[in-house]
Structures are given as C-alpha cells and as structure tokens.
N, C-alpha and C positions, 0 to 999 in steps of 0.2 A: 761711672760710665752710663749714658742713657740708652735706655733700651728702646731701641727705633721703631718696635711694631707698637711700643705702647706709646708713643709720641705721636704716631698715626691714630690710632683707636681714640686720642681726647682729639685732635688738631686734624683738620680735614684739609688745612692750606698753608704751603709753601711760599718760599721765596726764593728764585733763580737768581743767581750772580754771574750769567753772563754778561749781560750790557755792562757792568759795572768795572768790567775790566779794562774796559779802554780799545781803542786799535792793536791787534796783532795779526800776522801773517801768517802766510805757509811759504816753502823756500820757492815758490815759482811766482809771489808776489798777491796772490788771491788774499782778498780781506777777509778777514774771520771773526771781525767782532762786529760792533755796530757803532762805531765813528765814537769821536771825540767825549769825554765826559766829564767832569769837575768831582773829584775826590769828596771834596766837603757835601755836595748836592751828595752824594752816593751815601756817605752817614747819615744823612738828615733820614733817607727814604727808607735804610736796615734801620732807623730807628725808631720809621715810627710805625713799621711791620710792628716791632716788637711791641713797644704800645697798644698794638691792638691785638697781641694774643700769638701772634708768629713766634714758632719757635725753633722751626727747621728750614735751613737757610742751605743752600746746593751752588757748591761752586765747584770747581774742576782748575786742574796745576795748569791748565792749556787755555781760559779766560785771562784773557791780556799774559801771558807770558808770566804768568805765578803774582800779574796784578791784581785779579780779581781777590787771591786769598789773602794779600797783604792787606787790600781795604777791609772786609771781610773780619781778619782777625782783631785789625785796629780797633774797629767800630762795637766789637761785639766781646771784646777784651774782658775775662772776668764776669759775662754775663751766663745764665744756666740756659743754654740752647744747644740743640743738638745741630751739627755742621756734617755736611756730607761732601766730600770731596772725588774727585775721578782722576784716574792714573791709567798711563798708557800710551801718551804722547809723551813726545820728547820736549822739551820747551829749551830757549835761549832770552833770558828772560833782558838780557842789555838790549839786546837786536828787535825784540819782541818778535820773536816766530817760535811756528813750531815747527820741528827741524825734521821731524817722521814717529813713525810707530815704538814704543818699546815695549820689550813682550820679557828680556830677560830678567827674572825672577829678584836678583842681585839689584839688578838697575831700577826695579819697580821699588823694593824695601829703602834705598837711599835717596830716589825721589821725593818720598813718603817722610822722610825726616825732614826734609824741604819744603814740605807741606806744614808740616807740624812747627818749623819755625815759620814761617810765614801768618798762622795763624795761630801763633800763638798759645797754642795749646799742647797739653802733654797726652792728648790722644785725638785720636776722629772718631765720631760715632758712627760714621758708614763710608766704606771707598766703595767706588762703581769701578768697574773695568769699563774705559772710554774709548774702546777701538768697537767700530759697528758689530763688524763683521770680522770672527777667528776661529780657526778652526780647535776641536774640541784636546787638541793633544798638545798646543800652544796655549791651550788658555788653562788648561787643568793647572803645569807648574804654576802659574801667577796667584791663582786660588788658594795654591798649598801654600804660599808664600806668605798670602794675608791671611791666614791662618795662625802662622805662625808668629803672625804681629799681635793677632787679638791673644793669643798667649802672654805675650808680653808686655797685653795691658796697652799697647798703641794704637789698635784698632777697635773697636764693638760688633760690627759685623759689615758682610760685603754683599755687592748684587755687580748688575752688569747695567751697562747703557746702552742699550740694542732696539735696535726693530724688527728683529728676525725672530720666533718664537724658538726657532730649532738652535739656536745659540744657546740661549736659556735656559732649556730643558734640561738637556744633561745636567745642569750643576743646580737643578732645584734641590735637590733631594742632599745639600751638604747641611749640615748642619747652622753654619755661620750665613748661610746666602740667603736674605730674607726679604731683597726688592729689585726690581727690574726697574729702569729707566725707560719711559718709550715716548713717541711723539703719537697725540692723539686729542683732536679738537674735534668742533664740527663737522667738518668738511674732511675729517680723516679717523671713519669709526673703531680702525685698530683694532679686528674682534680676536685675533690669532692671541694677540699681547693678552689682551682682557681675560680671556679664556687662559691662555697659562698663568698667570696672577692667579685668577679664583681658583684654580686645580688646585695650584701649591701652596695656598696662602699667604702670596708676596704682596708688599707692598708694592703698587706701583704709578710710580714719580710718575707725575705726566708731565714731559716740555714738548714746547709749541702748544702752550693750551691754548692758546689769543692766535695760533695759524702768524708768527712773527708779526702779528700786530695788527695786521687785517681783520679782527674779532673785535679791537679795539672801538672800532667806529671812526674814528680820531681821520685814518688816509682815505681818499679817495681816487679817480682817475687821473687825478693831475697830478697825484705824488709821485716823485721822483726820488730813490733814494740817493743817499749821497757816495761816492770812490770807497769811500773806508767803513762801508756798510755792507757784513755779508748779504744784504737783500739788495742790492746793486751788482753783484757779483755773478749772477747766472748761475752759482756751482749748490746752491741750496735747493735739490732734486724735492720738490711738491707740484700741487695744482696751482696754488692762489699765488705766486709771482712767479712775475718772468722778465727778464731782461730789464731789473729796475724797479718797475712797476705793479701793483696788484692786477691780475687777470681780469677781463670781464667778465667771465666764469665766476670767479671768486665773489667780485663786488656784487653781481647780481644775484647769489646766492645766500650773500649776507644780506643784501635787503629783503629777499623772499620768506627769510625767518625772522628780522629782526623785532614786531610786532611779540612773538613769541618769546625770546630775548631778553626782552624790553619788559616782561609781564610781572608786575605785583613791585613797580616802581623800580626795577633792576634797571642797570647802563649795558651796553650792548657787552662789555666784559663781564660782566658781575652775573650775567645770563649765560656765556660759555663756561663759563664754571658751572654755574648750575646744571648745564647743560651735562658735565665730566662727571660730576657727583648722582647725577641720577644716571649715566652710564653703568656706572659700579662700583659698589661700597669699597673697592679694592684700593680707590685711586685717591690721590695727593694731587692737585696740579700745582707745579712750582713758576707761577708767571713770573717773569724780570720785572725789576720794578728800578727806577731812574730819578725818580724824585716821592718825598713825600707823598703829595696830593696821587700819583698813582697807586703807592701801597694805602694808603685811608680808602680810595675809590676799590681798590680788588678785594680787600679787608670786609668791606661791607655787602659783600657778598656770602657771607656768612649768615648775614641776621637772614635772608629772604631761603637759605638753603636750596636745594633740588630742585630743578623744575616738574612735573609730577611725569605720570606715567602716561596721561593722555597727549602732555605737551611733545613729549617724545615720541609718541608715535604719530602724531602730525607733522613733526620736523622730518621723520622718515617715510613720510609719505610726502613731501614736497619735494625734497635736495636728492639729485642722484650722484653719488662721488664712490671713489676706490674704498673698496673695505680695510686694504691696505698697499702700502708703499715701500720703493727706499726710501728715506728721507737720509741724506747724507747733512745731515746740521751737526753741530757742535755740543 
C-alpha cells in the first residue's frame, strides 16, 4: 500500500483523469465532461506523465461514467503508482450519466469494488468523498465506512473534494483523513483551503490548477467550447468563463501576469504551477492531461520550480479576484 503523504513529500505533480473519460451527463442533460476523446491518445499521455516521474494519477467513479477509471487502470496495469479515486455519485456507466448523490454507507463500500475492478487493482491508495457540499452527520457514516476498507486492506487512506473549509474541519482530526481536494489557480487564491491544509497537515490536490484551461494560453476570445464540454455548459460556477467562452476579465488578467508566468523560460502553464507551488508547500496540483506533448509540457515545470516570493507578491499586487468561491466542477 502507498503511503500518500510520502508520495507528496518526493512528487510535487499530479495527473487529473477527468478529460480522459469521455462525455457524460447528469439526468437533466448538462455535459460533465469535456467532449469526445481517443482512448489510445489517453494511454500515450498516462504514459508519458509516468515517464517523467508522475506517480499519482486522480480520477473519480463519475469521470466518463466509470470511464475514466477503466482507461486509467488499463494504462497503468501492474505499474507502482499511487491512484486516488472519488465516490459519492451515483453513475450509470451504459447511459453514461450520473444519476444523483450517494451518501448510503453500504452503497459507497460496493461502488468502491467497482472501482477496484475497473482499475484494476486490489486496493486504492486514497478515496475523496466527491459531493461539495454535506452536512457533518451524513458524511461522518461514509468516513467510518472507509475506515473500515482501509482495515481490510482496500483502501490506504481518505480526504474530501471540497471547497468549503467547514466541511473539512471536522474530520481533519481522523486518523485515515490526510488530503483535501480543492479548486485553486491564479485567479482563485483559495486562502480558507490553504489555511486548513497547513493546520492539519493535509495534503491538498489542487484541480482547476490551468482555471479549465484558460492558464493554458492555448484559448483566446474567439474560442468557443464545444455541446459536450462542461466549459460550454454555464453550470461551472467561476470568474474566467461564461456562456462558452473565456471572460474578458479572465483573458485580460492572464495577459496582465503572463510576462511573470512566462519567467526563467516557463509556458504560461508551467508558470501556474509554479505559481500553486509557491502558494503552499501543502499543495499537489493535479492538471488533466489529453495527449502526450501536454504531460511532457506540464512535467517540465518541475525543472524551473516555484516562482519566488517577489514574483508573487507582484501578481498580488496586479490581479484583483475572490479569495474564494463555489466552484461547482467535477
């Protein structure tokens, strides 16, 4: 079994497997994933993370309808990486949707075996609870539940996917609970997250580190996403899209820093990380990755590390944005 906080302590970067799952739904027709993708392209790009030193790979039973974990486990079959998985939707994995919340104890432990054939493996090294927002006397049974997996040798240990600090709090203090999942980029300093992380010495997963791709560099005002892209969807509560499109808020605020970004030969991603990593030693950012040439391009944001401490307090003397949000993503 790998132990997750020492898998952070050598490995400072992630790999997210949402895009990799494909299209799926919710039962009122909203897209949830980010449109069409090629299975084999999706190996090439877990393979060549791995290649360069990735060794914790974060998918969730509700990416593509239990697609994400099937490529996932295909791809990474037999190799020594640690996989974190999230439980707490419902999925219908023929239909590809997710059909609502599940919170019953029972129904989380036999999902969790659905997991575990899917990817392949006779354990997980970390499940997240993937409901935002629940309240503290619905989420306590599901805790004790994966509790009682890491007894049996099926789990390593668990956290939560939240962006609520007060969700978190109460169940810092279990024993097995050792990372929080939250969303927090440039343009979203998350200091509530940050601060319960460094309290309780959680790890914590950062998604939306690239702000769904607008860190990227890659869109600009003419991009349009596509029907089966939750960034066409409207229901992805942030600043930088709306209705489709990257905000003029957003796009202007990423050229306002990206000189900064950009500094000591970094791509305007390879700079958002750095950007996360000199936020707080606490943090992991898990970017999605779709093809090779982007895990080699996010990968090599390692060699250049942190942006320092001057750089950072120029980017917060430029940008003015929410300290934090809901972010209702995935």
């Amino acid at each position: 079994m790998v132990n997750f906080k020492k898998i952070h302590a050598k490995q400072a970067l992630g790999v997210g497997c949402w895009a990799i799952g494909g299209p799926f739904y919710s039962l009122d027709g909203i897209a949830r994933g980010w449109g069409e993708v090629d299975d084999a392209v999706s190996t090439k790009a877990l393979h060549a993370a791995l290649d360069h030193g990735v060794v914790h790979f974060d998918t969730a039973q509700a990416y593509g309808a239990g697609h994400s974990e099937t490529v996932l486990g295909q791809a990474l079959k037999g190799r020594d990486v640690a996989i974190a998985t999230k439980i707490g939707l419902e999925i219908n994995g023929e239909k590809k949707l997710i059909t609502g919340p599940m919170t019953d104890p029972v129904e989380i432990k036999r999902s969790l075996v659905g997991s575990l054939r899917r990817l392949q493996r006779d354990h997980i090294d970390l499940v997240l609870l993937h409901l935002n927002q629940l309240e503290k006397e619905n989420a306590d049974p599901i805790f004790d539940a994966l509790d009682d997996m890491i007894q049996d040798g099926k789990v390593g240990s668990f956290g939560w996917s939240t962006d609520f600090p007060e969700n978190a709090s109460p169940q810092a203090d279990r024993l097995n609970f050792t990372a929080v999942e939250h969303a927090m980029n440039v343009f979203l300093p998350a200091s509530g997250m940050c601060e319960l992380a460094k309290e309780n010495n959680l790890v914590a997963l950062i998604r939306s580190p690239l702000a769904m791709g607008v860190l990227t560099g890659k869109y600009d005002s003419t991009t349009r996403f596509s029907k089966d892209d939750i960034r066409n969807t409207g229901d992805a509560s942030n600043t930088y899209l709306m209705d489709g499109r990257i905000t003029e808020t957003a796009l202007s605020q990423r050229e306002a820093v990206r000189d900064i970004l950009q500094s000591n030969g970094r791509s305007i991603a390879q700079g958002a990380l750095a950007w996360l990593w000199a936020r707080s030693a606490n943090t992991m950012p898990i970017p999605g990755v779709r093809t090779a040439e982007q895990a080699t391009d996010l990968c090599g944001a390692l060699d250049a590390g942190p942006l320092t401490p001057e750089q950072m307090i120029e980017i917060e003397q430029i940008l003015e944005r929410p300290e934090a949000e809901d972010i209702r993503e995935l």
